[in-house]
N, C-alpha and C positions, 0 to 999 in steps of 0.2 A: 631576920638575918639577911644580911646585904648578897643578893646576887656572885658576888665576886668571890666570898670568902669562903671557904671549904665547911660543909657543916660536920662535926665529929660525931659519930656515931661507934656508940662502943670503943672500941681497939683501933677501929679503920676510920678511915678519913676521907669521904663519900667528896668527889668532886659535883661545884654545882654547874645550870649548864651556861653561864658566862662563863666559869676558869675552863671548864672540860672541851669548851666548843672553840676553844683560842681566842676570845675577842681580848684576852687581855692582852695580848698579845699579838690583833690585827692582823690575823688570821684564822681560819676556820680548820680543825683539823680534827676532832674529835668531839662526836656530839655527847650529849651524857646519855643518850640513850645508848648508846654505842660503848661508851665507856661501863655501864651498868649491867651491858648485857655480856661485851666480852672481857669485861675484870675478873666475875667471879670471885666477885668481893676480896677481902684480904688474902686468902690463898694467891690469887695473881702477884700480891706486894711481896710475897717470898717468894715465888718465881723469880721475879725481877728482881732481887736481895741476892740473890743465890747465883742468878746469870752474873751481877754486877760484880763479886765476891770470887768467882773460880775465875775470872776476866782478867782481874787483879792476880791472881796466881798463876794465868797463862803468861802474862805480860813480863810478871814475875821472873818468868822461866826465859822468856826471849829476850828481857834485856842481860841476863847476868850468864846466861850457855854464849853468847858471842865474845863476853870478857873473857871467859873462860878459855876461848879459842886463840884470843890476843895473846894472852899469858903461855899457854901451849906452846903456839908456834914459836914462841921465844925459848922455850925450855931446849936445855940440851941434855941436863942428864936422866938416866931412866928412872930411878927413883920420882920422880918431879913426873916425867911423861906418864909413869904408869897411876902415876895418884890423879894427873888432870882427865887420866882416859876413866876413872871409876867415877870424877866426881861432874865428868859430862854425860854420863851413862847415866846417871839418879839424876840430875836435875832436868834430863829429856824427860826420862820418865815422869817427873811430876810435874812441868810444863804440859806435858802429854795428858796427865788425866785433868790439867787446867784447862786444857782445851774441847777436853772431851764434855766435859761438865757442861763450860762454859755452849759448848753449840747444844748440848740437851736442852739445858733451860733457853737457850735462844731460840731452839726451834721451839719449845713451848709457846714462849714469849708468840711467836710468830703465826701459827696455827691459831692462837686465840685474838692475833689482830692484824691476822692478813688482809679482811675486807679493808681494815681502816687504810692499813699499811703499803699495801700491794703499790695503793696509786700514787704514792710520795714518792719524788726523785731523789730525797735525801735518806728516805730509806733503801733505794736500790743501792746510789750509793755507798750505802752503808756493807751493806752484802756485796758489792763490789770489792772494799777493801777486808773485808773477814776475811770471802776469798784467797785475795794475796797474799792475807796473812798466815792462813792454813799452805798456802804454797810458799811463803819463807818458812813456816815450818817444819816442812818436809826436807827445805832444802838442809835447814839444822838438824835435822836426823841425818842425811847423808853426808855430811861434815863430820858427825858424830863416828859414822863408819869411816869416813876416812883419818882422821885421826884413830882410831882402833886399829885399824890395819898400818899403822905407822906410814900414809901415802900419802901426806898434806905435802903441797909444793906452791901454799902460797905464802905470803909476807905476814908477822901480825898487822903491820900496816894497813893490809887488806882487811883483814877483821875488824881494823878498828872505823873501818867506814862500814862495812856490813852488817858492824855494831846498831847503828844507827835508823836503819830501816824501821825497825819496831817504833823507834821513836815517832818518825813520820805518819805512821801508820795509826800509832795511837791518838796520837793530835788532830787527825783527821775524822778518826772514827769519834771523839768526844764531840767535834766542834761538829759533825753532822747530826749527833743525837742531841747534842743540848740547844744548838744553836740553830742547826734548821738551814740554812741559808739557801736553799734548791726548794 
């Protein structure tokens, strides 16, 4: 079997050490012995399933609670304000446990390949933007409060650009895990 091509073993799909060591891709980032020792076999593929999966459900929850804020700030009668304060209250919440998830298995993810990981600037990077994205999400919880307390005094105009942050954030964080560029 050719150097390059993954050999399938069982269920799991063992990289060999051309794919795992980067040359296919002219760089060196992960040797297989590195890969072999900190995978832990298939168990590591559902960490990383599970991290990728509640990620998808945080993201979930940050782009459609900002729409949610648009449409708010537009509302003028209570009927309408009191249904957007219940249905910004549940989707924080499950934005909230998407995030919670999501950094368990990332810190999983992270503790089983910090050696590898530590030294990449595209994975600092990366933890660079999680970061700000747990700090826009905080900031969506105290928008949450302030719409609850009926105190919002901004525009939806304004939301509809604050809308937008998770987008930047998401694009950044794909293009430094897939693509590497640092």
């Amino acid at each position: 079997m050719s150097a390059s091509v993954p050999k399938a073993v069982g269920s799991a799909t063992l990289c060999t050490q051309k794919l795992c060591s980067g040359s296919l891709y002219g760089r060196a980032q992960v040797s297989s012995s590195d890969f072999n020792k900190h995978n832990n076999g298939f168990a590591m593929l559902w960490v990383k399933a599970l991290h990728v999966i509640f990620m998808v459900t945080w993201f979930a929850g940050l782009f459609y609670l900002p729409r949610l804020f648009v449409y708010h700030a537009s509302a003028t009668d209570s009927a309408t304000i009191d249904t957007f304060k219940v249905m910004e209250r549940k989707l924080f919440a499950i934005a909230t446990m998407g995030a919670i998830l999501t950094l368990v298995f990332g810190f999983w993810l992270l503790f089983g390949w910090l050696s590898v990981y530590i030294q990449q600037a595209w994975f600092l990077a990366k933890l660079l933007l999680v970061a700000a994205l747990m700090g826009y999400h905080l900031w969506c919880w105290k928008l949450v409060q302030t719409f609850k307390n009926d105190a919002n005094n901004r525009s939806h105009v304004w939301y509809r650009w604050f809308n937008e942050v998770p987008v930047l954030m998401l694009v950044g964080i794909v293009v430094l895990v897939i693509v590497r560029p640092l």
